[in-house]
N, CA, C and O atoms as CSV, one atom per row, in Angstrom:
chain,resi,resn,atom,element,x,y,z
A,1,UNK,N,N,85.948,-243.094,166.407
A,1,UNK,CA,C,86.705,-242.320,165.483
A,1,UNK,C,C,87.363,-243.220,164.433
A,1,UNK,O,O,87.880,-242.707,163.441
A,2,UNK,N,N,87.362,-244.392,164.598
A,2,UNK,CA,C,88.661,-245.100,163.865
A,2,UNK,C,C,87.182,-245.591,163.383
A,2,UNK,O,O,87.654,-246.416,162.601
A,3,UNK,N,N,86.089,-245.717,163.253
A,3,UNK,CA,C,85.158,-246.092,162.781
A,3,UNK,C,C,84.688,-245.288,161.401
A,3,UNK,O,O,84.189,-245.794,160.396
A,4,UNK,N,N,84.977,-243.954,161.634
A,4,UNK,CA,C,85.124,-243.168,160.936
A,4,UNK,C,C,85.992,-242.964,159.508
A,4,UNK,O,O,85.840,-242.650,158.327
A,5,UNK,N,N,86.823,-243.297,160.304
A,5,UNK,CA,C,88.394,-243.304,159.488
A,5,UNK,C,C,88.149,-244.581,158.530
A,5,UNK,O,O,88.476,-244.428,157.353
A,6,UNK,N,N,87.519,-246.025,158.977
A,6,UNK,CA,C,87.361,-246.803,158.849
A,6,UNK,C,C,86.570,-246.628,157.212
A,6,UNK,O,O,86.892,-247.014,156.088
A,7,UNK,N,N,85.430,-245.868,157.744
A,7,UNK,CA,C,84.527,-245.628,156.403
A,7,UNK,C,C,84.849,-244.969,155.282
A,7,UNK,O,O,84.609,-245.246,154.107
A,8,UNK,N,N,85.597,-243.780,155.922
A,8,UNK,CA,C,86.419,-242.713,154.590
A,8,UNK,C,C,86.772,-243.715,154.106
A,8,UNK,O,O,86.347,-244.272,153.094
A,9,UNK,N,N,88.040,-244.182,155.200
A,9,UNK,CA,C,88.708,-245.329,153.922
A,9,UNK,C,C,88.063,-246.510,152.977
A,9,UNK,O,O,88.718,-246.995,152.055
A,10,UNK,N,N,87.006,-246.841,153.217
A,10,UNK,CA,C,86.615,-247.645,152.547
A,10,UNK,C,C,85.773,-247.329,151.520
A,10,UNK,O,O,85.763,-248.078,150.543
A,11,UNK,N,N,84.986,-246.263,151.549
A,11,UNK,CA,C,84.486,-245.047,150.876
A,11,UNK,C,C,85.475,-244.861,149.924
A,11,UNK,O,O,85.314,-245.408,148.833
A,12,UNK,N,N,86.610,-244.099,150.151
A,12,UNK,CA,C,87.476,-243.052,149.119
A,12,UNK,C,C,88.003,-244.880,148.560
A,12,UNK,O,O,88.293,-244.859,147.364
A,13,UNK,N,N,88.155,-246.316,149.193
A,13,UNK,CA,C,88.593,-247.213,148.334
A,13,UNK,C,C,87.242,-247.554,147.227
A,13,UNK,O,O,87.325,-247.057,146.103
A,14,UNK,N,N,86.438,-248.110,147.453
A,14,UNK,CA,C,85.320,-247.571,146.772
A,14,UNK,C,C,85.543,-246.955,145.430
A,14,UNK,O,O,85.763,-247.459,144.329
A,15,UNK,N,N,85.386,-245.345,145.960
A,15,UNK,CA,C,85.384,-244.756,144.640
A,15,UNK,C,C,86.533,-244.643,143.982
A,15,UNK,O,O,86.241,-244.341,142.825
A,16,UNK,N,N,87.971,-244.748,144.138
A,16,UNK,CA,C,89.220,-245.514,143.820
A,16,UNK,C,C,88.955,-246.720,142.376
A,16,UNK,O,O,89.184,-246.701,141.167
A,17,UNK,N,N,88.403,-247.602,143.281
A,17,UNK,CA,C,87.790,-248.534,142.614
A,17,UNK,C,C,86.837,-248.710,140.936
A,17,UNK,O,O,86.897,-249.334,139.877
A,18,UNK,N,N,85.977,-247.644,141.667
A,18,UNK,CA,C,84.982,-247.177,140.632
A,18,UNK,C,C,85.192,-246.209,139.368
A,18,UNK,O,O,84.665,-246.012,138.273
A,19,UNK,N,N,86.762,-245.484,140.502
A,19,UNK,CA,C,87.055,-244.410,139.164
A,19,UNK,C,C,88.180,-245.255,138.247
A,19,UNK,O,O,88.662,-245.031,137.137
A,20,UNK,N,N,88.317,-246.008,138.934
A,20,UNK,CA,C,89.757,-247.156,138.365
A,20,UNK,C,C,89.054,-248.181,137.412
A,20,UNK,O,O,89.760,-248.672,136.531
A,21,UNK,N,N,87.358,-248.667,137.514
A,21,UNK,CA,C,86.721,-248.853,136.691
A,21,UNK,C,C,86.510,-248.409,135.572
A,21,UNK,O,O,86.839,-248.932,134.507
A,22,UNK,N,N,85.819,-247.189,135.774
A,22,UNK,CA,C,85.341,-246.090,134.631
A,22,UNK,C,C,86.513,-246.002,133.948
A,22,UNK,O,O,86.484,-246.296,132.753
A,23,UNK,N,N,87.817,-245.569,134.578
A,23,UNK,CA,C,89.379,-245.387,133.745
A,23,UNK,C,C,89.462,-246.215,132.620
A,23,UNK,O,O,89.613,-245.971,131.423
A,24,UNK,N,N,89.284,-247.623,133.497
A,24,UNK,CA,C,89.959,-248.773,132.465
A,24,UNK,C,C,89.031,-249.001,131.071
A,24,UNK,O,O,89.447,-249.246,129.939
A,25,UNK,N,N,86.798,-248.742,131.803
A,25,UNK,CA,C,86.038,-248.417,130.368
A,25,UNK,C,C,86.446,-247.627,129.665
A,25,UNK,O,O,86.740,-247.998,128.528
A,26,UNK,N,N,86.606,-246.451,129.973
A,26,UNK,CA,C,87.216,-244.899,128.699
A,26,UNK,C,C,87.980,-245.391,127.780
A,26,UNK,O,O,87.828,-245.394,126.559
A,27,UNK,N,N,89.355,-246.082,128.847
A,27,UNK,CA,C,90.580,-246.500,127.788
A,27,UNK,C,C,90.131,-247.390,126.719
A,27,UNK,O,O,90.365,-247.276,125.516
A,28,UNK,N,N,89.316,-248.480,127.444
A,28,UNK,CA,C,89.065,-249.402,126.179
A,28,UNK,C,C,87.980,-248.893,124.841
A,28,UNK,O,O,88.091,-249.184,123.650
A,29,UNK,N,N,86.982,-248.089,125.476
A,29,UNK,CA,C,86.438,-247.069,124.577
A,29,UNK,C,C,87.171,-246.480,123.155
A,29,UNK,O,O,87.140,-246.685,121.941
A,30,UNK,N,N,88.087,-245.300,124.500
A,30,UNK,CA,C,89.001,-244.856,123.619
A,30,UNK,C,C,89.906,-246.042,122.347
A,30,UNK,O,O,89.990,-245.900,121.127
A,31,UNK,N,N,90.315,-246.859,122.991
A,31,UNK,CA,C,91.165,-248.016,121.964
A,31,UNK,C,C,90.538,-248.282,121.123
A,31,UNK,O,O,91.085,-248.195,120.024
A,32,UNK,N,N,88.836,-248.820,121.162
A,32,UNK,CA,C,87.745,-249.596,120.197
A,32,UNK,C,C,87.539,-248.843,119.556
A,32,UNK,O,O,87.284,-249.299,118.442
A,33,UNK,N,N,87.445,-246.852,119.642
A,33,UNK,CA,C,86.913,-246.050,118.232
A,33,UNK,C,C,88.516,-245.682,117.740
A,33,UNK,O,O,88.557,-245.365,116.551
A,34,UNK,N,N,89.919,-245.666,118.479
A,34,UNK,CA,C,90.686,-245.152,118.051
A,34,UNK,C,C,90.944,-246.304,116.529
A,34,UNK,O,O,91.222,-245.977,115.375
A,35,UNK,N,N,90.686,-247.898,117.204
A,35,UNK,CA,C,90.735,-249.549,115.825
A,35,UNK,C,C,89.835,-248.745,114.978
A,35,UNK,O,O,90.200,-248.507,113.826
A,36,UNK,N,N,88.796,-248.333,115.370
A,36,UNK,CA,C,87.522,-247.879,114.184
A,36,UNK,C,C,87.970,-247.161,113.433
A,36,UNK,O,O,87.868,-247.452,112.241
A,37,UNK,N,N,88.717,-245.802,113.868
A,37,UNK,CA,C,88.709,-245.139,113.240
A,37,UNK,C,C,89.892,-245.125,112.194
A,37,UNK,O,O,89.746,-244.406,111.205
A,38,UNK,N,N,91.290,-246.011,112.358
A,38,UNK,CA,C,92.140,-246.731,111.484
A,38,UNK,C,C,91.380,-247.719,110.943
A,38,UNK,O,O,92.028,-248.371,110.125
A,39,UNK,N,N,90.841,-247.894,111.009
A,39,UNK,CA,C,90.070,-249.167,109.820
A,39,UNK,C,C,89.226,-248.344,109.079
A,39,UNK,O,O,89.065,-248.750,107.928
A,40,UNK,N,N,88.612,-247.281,109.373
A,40,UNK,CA,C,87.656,-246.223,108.266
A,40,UNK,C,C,88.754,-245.505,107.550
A,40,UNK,O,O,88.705,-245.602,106.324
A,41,UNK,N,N,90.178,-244.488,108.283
A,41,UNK,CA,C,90.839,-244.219,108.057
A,41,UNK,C,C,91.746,-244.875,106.438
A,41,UNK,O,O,92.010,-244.168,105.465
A,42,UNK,N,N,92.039,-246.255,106.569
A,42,UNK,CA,C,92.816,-247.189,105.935
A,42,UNK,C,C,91.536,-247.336,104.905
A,42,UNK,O,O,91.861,-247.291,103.718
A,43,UNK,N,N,90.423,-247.471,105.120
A,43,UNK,CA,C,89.288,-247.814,103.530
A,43,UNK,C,C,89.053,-246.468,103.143
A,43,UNK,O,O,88.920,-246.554,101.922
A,44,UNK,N,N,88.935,-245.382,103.432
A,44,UNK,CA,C,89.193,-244.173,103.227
A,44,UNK,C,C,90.280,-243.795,102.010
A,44,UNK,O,O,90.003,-243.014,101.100
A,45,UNK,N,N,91.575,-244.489,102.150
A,45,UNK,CA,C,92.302,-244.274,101.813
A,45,UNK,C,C,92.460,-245.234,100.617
A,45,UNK,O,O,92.761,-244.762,99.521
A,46,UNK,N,N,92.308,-246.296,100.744
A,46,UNK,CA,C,92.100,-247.333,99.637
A,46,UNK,C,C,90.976,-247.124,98.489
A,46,UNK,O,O,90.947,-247.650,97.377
A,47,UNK,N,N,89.841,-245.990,99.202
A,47,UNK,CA,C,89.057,-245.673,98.034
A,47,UNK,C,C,89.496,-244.338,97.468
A,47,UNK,O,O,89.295,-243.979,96.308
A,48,UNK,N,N,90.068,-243.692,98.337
A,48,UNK,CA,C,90.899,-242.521,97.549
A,48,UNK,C,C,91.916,-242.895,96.314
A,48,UNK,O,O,92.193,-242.349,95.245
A,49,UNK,N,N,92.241,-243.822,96.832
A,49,UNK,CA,C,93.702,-244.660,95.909
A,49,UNK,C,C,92.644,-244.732,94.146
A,49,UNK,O,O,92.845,-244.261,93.026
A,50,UNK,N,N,91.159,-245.873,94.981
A,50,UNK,CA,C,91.066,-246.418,93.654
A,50,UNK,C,C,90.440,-245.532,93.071
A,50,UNK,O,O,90.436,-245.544,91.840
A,51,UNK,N,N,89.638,-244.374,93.887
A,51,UNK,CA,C,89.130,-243.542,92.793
A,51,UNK,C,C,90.374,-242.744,92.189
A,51,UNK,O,O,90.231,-242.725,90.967
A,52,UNK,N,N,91.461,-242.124,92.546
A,52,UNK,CA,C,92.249,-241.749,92.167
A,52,UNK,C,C,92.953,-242.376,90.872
A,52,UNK,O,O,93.652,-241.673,90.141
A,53,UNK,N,N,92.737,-243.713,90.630
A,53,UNK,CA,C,93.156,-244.247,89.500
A,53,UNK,C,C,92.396,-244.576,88.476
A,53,UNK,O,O,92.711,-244.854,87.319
A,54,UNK,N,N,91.128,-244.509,89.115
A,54,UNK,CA,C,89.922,-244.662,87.882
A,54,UNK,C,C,89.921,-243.044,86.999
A,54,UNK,O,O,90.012,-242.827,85.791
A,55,UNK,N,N,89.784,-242.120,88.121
A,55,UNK,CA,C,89.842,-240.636,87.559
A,55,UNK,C,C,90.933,-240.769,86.254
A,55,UNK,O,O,90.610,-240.493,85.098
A,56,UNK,N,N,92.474,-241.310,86.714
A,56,UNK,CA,C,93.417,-241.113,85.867
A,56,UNK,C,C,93.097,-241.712,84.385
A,56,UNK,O,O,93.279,-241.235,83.264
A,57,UNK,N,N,92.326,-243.450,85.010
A,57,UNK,CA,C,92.255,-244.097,83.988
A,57,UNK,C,C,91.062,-242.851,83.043
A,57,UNK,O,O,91.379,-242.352,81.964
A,58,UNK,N,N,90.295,-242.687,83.455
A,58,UNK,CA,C,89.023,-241.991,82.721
A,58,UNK,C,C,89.751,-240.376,81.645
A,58,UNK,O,O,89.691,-240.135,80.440
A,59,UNK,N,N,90.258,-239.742,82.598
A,59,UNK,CA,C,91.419,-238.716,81.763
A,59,UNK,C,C,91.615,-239.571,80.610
A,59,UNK,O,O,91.124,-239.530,79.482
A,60,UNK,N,N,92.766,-240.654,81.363
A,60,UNK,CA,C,93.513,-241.027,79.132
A,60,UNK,C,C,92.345,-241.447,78.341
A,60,UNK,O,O,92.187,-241.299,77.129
A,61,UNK,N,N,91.592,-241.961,79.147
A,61,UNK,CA,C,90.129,-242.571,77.945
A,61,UNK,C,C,89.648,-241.342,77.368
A,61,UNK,O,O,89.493,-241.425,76.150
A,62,UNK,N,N,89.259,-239.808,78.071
A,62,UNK,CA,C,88.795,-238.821,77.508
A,62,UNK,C,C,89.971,-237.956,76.133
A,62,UNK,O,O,89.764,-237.418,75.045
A,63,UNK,N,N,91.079,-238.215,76.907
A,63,UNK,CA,C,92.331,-237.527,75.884
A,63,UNK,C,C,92.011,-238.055,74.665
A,63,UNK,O,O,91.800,-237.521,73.576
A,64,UNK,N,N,92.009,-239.581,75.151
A,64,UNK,CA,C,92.129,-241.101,73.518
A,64,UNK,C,C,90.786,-240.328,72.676
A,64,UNK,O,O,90.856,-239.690,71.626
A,65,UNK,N,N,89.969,-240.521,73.234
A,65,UNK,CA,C,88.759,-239.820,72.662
A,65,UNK,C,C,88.974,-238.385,71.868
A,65,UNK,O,O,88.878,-238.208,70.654
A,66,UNK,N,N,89.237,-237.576,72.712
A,66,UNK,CA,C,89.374,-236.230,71.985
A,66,UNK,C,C,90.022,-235.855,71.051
A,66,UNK,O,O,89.757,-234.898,70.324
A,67,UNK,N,N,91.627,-237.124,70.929
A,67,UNK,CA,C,92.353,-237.441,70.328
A,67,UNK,C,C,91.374,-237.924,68.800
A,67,UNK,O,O,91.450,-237.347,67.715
A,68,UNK,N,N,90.678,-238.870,69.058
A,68,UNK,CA,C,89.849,-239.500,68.021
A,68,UNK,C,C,88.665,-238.943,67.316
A,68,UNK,O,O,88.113,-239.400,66.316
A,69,UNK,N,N,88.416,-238.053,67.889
A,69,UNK,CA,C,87.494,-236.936,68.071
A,69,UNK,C,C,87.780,-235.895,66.815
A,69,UNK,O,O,87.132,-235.639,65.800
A,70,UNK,N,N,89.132,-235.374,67.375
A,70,UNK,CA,C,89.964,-234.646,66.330
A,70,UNK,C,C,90.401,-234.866,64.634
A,70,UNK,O,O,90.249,-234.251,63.579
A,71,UNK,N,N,91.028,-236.132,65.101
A,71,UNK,CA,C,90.969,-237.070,63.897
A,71,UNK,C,C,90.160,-237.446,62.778
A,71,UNK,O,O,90.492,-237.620,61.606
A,72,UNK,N,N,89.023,-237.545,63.342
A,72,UNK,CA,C,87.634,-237.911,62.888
A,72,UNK,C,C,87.008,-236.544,61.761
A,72,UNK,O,O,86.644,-236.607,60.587
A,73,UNK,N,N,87.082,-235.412,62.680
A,73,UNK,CA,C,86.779,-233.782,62.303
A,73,UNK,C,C,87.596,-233.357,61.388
A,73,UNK,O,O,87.106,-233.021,60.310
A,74,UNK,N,N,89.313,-233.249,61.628
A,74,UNK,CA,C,90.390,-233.632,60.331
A,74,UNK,C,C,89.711,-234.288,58.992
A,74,UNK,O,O,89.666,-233.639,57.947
A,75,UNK,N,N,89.270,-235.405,59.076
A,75,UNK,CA,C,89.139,-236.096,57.767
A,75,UNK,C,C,87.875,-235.880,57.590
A,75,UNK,O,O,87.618,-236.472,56.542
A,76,UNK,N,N,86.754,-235.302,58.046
A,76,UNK,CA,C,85.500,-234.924,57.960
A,76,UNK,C,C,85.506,-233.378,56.770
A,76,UNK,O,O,84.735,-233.003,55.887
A,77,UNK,N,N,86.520,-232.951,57.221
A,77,UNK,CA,C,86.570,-231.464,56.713
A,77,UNK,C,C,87.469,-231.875,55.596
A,77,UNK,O,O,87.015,-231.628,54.479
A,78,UNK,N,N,88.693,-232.472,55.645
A,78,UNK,CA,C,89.032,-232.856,54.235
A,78,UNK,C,C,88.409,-233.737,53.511
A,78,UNK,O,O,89.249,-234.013,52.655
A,79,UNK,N,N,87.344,-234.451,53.265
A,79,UNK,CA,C,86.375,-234.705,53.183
A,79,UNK,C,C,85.742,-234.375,52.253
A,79,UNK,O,O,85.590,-234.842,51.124
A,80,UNK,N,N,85.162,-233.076,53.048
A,80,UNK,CA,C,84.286,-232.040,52.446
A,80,UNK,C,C,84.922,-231.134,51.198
A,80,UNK,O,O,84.340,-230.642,50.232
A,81,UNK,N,N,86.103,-231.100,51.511
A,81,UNK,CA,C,87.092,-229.805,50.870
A,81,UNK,C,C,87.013,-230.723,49.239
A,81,UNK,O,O,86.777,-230.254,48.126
A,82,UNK,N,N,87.343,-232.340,49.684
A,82,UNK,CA,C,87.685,-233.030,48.245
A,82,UNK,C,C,86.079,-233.081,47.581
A,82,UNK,O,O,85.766,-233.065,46.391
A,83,UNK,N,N,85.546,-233.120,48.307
A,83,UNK,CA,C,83.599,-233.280,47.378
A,83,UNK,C,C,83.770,-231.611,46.769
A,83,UNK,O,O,83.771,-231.368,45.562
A,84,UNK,N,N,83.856,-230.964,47.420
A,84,UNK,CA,C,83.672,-229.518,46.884
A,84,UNK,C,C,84.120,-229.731,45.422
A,84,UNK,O,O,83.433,-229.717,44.401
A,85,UNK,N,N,85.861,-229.995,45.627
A,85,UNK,CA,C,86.883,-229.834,45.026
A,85,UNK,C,C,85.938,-230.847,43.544
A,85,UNK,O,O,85.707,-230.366,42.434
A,86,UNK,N,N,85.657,-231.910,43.883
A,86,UNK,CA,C,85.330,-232.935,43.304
A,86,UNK,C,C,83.570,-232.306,41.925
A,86,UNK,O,O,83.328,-232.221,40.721
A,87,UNK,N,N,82.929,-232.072,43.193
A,87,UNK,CA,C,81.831,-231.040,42.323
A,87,UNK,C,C,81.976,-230.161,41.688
A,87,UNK,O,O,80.977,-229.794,41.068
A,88,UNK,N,N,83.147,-229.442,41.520
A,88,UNK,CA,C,83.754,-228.411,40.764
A,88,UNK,C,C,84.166,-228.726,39.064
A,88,UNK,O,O,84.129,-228.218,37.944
A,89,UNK,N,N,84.612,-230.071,39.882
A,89,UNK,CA,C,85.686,-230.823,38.693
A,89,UNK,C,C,84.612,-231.564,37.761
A,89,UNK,O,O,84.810,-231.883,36.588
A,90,UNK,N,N,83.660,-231.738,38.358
A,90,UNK,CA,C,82.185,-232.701,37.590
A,90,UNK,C,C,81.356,-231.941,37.285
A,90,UNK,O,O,80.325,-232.449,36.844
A,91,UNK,N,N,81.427,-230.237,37.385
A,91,UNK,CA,C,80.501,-229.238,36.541
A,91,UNK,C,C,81.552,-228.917,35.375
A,91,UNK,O,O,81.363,-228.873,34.159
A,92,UNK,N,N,82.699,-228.711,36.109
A,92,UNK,CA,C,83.587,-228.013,34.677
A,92,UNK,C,C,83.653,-229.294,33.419
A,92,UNK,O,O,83.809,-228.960,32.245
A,93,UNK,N,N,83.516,-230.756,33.809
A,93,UNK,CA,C,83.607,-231.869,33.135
A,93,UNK,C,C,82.184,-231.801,32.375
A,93,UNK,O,O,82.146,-231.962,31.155
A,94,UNK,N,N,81.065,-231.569,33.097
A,94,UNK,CA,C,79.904,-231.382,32.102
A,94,UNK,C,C,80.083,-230.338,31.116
A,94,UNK,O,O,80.041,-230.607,29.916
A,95,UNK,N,N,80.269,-229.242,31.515
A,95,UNK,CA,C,80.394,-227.838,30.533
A,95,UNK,C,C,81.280,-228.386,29.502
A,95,UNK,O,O,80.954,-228.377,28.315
A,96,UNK,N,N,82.105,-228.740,29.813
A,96,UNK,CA,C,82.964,-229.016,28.572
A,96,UNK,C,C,82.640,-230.481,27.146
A,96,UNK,O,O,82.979,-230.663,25.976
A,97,UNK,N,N,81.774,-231.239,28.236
A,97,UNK,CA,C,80.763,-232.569,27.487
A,97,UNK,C,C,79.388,-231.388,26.573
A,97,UNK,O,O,79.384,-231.252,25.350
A,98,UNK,N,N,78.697,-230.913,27.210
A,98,UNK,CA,C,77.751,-230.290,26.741
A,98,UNK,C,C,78.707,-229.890,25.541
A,98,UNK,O,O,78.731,-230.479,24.460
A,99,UNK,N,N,79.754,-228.438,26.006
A,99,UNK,CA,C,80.080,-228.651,24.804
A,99,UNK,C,C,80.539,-228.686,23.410
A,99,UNK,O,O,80.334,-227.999,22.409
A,100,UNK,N,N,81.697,-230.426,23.890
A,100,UNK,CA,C,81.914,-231.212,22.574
A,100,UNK,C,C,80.351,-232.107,21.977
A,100,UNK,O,O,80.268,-232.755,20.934
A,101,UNK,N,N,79.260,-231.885,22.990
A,101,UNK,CA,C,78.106,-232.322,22.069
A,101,UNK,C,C,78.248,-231.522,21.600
A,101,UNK,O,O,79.163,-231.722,20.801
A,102,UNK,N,N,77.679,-229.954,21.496
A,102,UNK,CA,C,77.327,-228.811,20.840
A,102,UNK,C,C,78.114,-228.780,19.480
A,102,UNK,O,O,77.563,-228.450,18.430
A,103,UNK,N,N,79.454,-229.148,19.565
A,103,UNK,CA,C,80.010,-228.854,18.741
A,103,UNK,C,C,79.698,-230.450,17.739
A,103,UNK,O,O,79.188,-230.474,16.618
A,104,UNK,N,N,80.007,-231.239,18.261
A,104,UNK,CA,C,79.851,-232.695,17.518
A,104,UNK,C,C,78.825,-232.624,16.712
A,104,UNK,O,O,78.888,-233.006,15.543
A,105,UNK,N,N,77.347,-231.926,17.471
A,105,UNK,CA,C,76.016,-231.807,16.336
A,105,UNK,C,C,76.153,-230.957,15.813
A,105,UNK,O,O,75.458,-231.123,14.811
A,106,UNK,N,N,76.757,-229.730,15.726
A,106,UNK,CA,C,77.344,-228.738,14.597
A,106,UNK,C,C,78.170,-229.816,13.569
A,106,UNK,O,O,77.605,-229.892,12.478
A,107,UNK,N,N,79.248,-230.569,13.672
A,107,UNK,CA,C,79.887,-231.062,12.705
A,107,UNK,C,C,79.101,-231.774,12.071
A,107,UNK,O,O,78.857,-231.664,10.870
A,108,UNK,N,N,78.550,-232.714,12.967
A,108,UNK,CA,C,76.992,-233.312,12.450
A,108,UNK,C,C,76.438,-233.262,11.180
A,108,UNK,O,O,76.403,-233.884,10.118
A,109,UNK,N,N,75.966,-232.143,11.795
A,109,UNK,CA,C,75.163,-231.310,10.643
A,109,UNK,C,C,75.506,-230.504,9.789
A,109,UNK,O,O,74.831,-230.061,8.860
A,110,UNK,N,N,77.228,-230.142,10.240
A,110,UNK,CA,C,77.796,-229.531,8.747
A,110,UNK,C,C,77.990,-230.773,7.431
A,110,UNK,O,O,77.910,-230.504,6.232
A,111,UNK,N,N,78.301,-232.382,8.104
A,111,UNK,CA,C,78.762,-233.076,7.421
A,111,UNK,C,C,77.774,-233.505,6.758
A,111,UNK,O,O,77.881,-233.738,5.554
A,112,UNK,N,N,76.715,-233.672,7.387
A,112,UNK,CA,C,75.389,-233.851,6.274
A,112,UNK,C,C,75.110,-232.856,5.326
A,112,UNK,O,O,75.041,-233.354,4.202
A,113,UNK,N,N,74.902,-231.520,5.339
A,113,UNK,CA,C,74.983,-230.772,4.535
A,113,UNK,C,C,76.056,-230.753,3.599
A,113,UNK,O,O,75.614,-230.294,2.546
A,114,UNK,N,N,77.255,-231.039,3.498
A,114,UNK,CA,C,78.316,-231.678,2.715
A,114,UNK,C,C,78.036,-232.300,1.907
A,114,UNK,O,O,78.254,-232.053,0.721
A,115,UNK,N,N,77.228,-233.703,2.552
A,115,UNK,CA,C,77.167,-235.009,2.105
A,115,UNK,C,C,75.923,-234.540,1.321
A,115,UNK,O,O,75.859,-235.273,0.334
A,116,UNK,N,N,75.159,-233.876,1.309
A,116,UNK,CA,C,73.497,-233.485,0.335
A,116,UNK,C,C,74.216,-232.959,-0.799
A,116,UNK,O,O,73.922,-233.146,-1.980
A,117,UNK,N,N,75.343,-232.175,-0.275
A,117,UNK,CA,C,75.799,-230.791,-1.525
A,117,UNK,C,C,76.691,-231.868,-2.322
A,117,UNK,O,O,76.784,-231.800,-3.548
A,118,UNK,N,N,77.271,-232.756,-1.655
A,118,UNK,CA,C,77.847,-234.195,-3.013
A,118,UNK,C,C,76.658,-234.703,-3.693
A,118,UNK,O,O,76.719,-235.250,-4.794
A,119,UNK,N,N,75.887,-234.574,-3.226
A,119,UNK,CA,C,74.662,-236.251,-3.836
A,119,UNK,C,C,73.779,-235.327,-4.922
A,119,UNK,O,O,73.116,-235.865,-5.809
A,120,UNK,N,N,73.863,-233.568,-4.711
A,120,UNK,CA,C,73.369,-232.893,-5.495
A,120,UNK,C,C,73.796,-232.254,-6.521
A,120,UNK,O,O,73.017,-231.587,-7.202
């Protein structure tokens, strides 16, 4: 009987043993993905950071832009407004050249006729 007793006990020490094994693998398991997963955790976060500041940086670069953008379209259209303005001013400047010719070869030619009606 104590032979018995003998074996349980050495048996249930045994698996004692074995489960006191397996325990101590899990834990260290557990510890080695819990390091993993603070070290993915922590670069995780450091690329959140830097994309988070590139995004920001990229915003003011798009604002600066749109900003310049605007600017650009502003003086594009006033621009345009002064050529208009400008072609307006360089037809009414011809009409009025045409004409003081018109009229200049009228005097022209009144003054020659003058000048025949003296010499005759």
């Amino acid at each position: 009987m104590i032979d018995v007793y003998e074996t349980k006990t050495t048996h249930l020490t045994e698996r004692r043993d074995e489960l006191d094994y397996r325990n101590n693998k899990l834990e260290k398991q557990l510890s080695d993905r819990q390091a993993a997963y603070e070290e993915l955790l922590y670069e995780f976060r450091n690329l959140q950071k830097n994309t988070d500041e590139e995004v920001g940086h990229l915003r003011i670069q798009t604002r600066s832009r749109d900003d310049e953008i605007n600017r650009v379209t502003h003086l594009y259209e006033d621009n345009l407004v002064l050529v208009k303005e400008t072609k307006l001013e360089s037809e009414a400047l011809r009409s009025k050249i045409d004409l003081l010719k018109t009229e200049y070869y009228k005097l022209e030619s009144q003054s020659r006729e003058g000048s025949s009606d003296i010499k005759a």
